[in-house]
N, C-alpha and C positions, 0 to 999 in steps of 0.2 A: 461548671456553675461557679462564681464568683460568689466567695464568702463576704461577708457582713461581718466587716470587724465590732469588735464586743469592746467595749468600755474597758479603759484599764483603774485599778483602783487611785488612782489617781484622779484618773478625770471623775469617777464618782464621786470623790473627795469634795471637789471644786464646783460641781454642780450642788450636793449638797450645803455645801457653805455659802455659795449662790442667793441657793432658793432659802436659806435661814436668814441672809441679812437681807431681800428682800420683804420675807415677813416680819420681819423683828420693826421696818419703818412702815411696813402696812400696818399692824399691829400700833404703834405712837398715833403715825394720822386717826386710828377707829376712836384710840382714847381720847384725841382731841374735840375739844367743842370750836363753832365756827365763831368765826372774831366779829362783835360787836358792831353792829349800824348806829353809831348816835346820829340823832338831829338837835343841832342847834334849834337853841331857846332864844329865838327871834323872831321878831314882830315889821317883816317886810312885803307884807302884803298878800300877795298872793305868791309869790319865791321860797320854797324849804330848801335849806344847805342842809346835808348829811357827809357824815366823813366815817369810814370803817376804818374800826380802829386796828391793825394790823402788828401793834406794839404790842398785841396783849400773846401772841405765840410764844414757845416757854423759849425762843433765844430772842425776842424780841424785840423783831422788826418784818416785814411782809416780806424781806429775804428767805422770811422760812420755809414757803411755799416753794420758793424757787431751787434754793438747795436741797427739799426734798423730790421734787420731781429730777431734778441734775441726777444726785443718785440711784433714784430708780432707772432713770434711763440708762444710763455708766453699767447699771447691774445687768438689767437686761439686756441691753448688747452683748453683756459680758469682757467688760473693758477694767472691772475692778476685780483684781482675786483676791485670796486669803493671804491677810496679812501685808500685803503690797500695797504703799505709801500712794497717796492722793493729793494734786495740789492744784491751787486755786490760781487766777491773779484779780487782787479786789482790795478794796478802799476801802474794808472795813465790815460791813454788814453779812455783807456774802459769807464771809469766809466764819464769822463768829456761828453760823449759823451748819455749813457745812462743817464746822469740826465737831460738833454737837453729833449729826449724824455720822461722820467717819467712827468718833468715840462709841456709837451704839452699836455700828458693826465690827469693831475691832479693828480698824487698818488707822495708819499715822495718818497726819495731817499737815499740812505744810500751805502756810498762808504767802503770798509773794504778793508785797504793799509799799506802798511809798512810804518813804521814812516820814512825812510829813499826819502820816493817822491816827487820827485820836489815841491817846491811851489808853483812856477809856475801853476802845476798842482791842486792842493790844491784848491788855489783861483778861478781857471775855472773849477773844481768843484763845487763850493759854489757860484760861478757867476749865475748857471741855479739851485739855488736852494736845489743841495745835499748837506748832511750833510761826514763829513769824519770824520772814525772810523780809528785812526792810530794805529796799535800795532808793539809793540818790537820784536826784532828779535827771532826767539826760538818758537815764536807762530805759529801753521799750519793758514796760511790766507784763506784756505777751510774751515777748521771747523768752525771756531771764524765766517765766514759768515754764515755758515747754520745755528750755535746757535745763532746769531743777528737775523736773518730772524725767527727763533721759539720764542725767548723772547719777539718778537712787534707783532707776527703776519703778519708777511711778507710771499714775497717770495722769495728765489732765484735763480738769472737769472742764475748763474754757466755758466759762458760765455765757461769754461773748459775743460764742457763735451759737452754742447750743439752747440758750435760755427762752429761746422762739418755740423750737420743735421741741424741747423737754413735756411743757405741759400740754394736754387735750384741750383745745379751745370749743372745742367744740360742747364741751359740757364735765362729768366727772368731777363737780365739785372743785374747780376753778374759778377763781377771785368772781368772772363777768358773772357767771351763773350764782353765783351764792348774791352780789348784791342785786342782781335782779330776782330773787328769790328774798330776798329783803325789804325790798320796795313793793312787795306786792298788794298790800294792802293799805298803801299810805296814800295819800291827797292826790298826789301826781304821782302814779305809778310807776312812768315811764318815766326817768329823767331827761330833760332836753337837751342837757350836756353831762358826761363824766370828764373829769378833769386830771391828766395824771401826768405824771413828769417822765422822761427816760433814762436809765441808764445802761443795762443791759438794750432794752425794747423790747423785752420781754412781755411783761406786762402788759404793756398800751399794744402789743402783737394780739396777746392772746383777749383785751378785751375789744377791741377792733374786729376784731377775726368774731368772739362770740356775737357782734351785736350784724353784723354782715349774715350770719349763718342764721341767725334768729330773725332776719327780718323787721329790728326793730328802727325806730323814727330815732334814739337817741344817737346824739352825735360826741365825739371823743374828738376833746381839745386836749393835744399835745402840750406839753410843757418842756422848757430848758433852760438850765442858767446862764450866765453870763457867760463862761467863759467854758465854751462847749460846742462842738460842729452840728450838733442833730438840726439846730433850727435855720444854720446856714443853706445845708447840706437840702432839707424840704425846701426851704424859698427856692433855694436855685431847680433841684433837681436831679443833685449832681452827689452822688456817693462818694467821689474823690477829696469831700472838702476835708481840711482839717486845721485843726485852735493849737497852736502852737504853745498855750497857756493851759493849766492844768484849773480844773474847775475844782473852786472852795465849798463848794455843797458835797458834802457827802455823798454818796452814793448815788449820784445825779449827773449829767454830763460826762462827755469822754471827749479825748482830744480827735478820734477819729470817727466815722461812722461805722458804727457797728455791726457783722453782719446781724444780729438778732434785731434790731430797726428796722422797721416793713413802714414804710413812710406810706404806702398806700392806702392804709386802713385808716387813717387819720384825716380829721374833715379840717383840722384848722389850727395853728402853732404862733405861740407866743413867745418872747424870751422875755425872762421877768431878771434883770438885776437884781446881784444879790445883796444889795442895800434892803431891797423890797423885800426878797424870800428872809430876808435874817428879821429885819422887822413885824412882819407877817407871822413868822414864828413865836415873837416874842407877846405879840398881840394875842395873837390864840392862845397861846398858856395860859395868860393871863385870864383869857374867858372861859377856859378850861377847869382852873386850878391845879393844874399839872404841866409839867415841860413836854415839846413835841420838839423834832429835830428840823433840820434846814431843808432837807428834802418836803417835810410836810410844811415850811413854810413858803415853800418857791409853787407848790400846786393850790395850797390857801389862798395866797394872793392873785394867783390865775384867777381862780374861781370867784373872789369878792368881785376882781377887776370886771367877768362875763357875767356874772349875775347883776351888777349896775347897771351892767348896760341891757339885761332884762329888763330891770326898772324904771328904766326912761323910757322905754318901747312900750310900758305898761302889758307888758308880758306875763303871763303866770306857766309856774313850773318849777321843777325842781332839778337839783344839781348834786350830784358826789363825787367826794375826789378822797383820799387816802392819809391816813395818821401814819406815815410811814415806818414811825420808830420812836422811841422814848427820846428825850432829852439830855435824860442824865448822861448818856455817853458823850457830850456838848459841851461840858463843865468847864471843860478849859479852853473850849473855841467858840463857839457860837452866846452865850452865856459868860464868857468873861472880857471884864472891861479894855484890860492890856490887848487882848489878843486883836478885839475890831481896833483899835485905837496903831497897830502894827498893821493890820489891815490896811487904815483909811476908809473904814467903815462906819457910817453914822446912819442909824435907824431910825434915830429919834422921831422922823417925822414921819416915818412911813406907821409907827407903832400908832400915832396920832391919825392917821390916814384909814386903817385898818378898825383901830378902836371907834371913830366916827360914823364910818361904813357900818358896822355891827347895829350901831344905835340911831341910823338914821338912814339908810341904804344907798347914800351917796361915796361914790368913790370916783373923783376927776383925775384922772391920769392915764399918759397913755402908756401902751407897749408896742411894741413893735411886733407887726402881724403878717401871718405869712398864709 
């Protein structure tokens, strides 16, 4: 009879430590409350705009959600051990967010970013601990991670590939389910559009996927900035496309398509220049009295843009789209004068385009639709 080898204390150890920093980020999400549905205090008719506000997470930005499901997943696979280093590749938001949670279970952290990331960002990185690996432009920020993660003996999270199948779309207190659990008692319950941008495609994955499995009539308008393949990549049809230029939104666009982009769940895609997404942001603060970042200003102006053209069809309904992150980590890019002026960026008029739209629900301009 063949014996049943018995655990050595070793691997108790490691299972042990396992199932502790498992509960230690079950235990953070229990303490968390769910992040804020505002609606805009506007007078357009029969049309409510709503935005969850996603900046109010304690690393604060809707990357939290993401970096906590990454890690649970990493855990339960059992792909993270005790005390063995973790590393990202991300432009900022990601990584400020996963080093937050590397810091709660004890393992290092190690951000691999374009030299060009906010500092902002930098520093709240380095506030919970991670170290930040900056490289030049030229460099693939895939490889140069996976080869960080083999030179220390890490691993990596490849939020990339993984950021699809990390969270349950299917329910469990994910982004779709919480805003339609939000909406449920408002004017328009159902929204006729959510509006979200991509970067990972995480997101627009798993709310695609919940509104498919739920059987509902709301349809998910894609977003992409300027300098980005997602939006080529659906027009055409084609996964092979790729933007040779490095997208100036934060956390928004990649130069390739990503496997975690499921283009199939998506009924319809815009590419909004970022003249528009940087003005659209600036507008919104302004009606806010708080700063929002450029990713929330590239899916604002989607959303102003499809909700006008609700308006002229004398449509009624309602729309959400996402507060993706505070501002202040913007201070020195999106927010300062020198920096769009090195750009070749001028808002001014989209700010006037936006603020008009708000106060009158006209907004003439086109984008390019896929």
């Amino acid at each position: 009879m063949n014996e049943i080898a018995k655990p050595t204390v070793d691997t108790l150890d490691a299972w042990a430590w396992n199932n502790g920093a498992v509960a230690l980020i079950e235990a953070d999400q229990h303490r968390s409350a769910d992040t804020h549905l505002l609606k805009l205090d506007l007078d357009l008719g029969g049309v409510d705009i709503y935005l969850k506000d996603e900046s109010t997470h304690p690393t604060g930005s809707l990357k939290h959600r993401l970096a906590r499901s990454l890690f649970l997943y990493a855990l339960c696979n059992r792909k993270i051990g005790k005390g063995a280093p973790v590393v990202e590749a991300s432009s900022g938001s990601t990584a400020v967010s996963e080093a937050y949670f590397a810091r709660m279970i004890g393992v290092p952290f190690y951000a691999v970013m374009p030299e060009t990331t906010s500092q902002d960002k930098v520093r709240a990185i380095e506030h919970y601990g991670g170290r930040c690996h900056l490289i030049k432009p030229g460099i693939s920020l895939y490889e140069e991670a996976a080869a960080l993660a083999q030179r220390i003996g890490g691993y990596y999270l490849d939020q990339f590939t993984f950021a699809e199948r990390a969270t349950d779309w299917r329910g469990n207190n994910n982004i779709a389910e919480s805003i339609f659990e939000q909406m449920r008692i408002e004017r328009h319950p159902l929204p006729r559009w959510i509006v979200m941008s991509a970067g990972t495609g995480g997101t627009t994955a798993t709310i695609g996927r919940y509104i498919h499995y739920k059987r509902l009539p709301t349809k998910l308008l894609g977003v992409d900035p300027e300098h980005s393949a997602f939006f080529e990549s659906f027009k055409r049809g084609d996964r092979g496309v790729t933007c040779p230029r490095p997208s100036r939104i934060e956390g928004i666009g990649r130069p390739r398509v990503e496997p975690s982009f499921v283009a199939e769940v998506i009924d319809e895609m815009v590419r909004v220049p970022d003249c528009n997404a940087i003005g659209a942001m600036r507008a919104l603060s302004c009606h806010l009295g708080r700063r929002v970042g450029g990713s929330t200003g590239t899916n604002f102006f989607a959303l102003c843009w499809k909700a006008a053209s609700m308006i002229r069809a004398n449509e009624m309904g309602s729309l959400v789209s996402l507060i993706c992150d505070a501002g202040e980590r913007y201070s020195c890019s999106y927010y300062a004068e020198d920096w769009l002026a090195t750009q070749g960026i001028d808002c001014s008029e989209t700010e006037r385009l936006i603020e008009d739209f708000l106060a009158t629900g006209r907004l003439d301009c086109d984008l390019e639709v896929a």
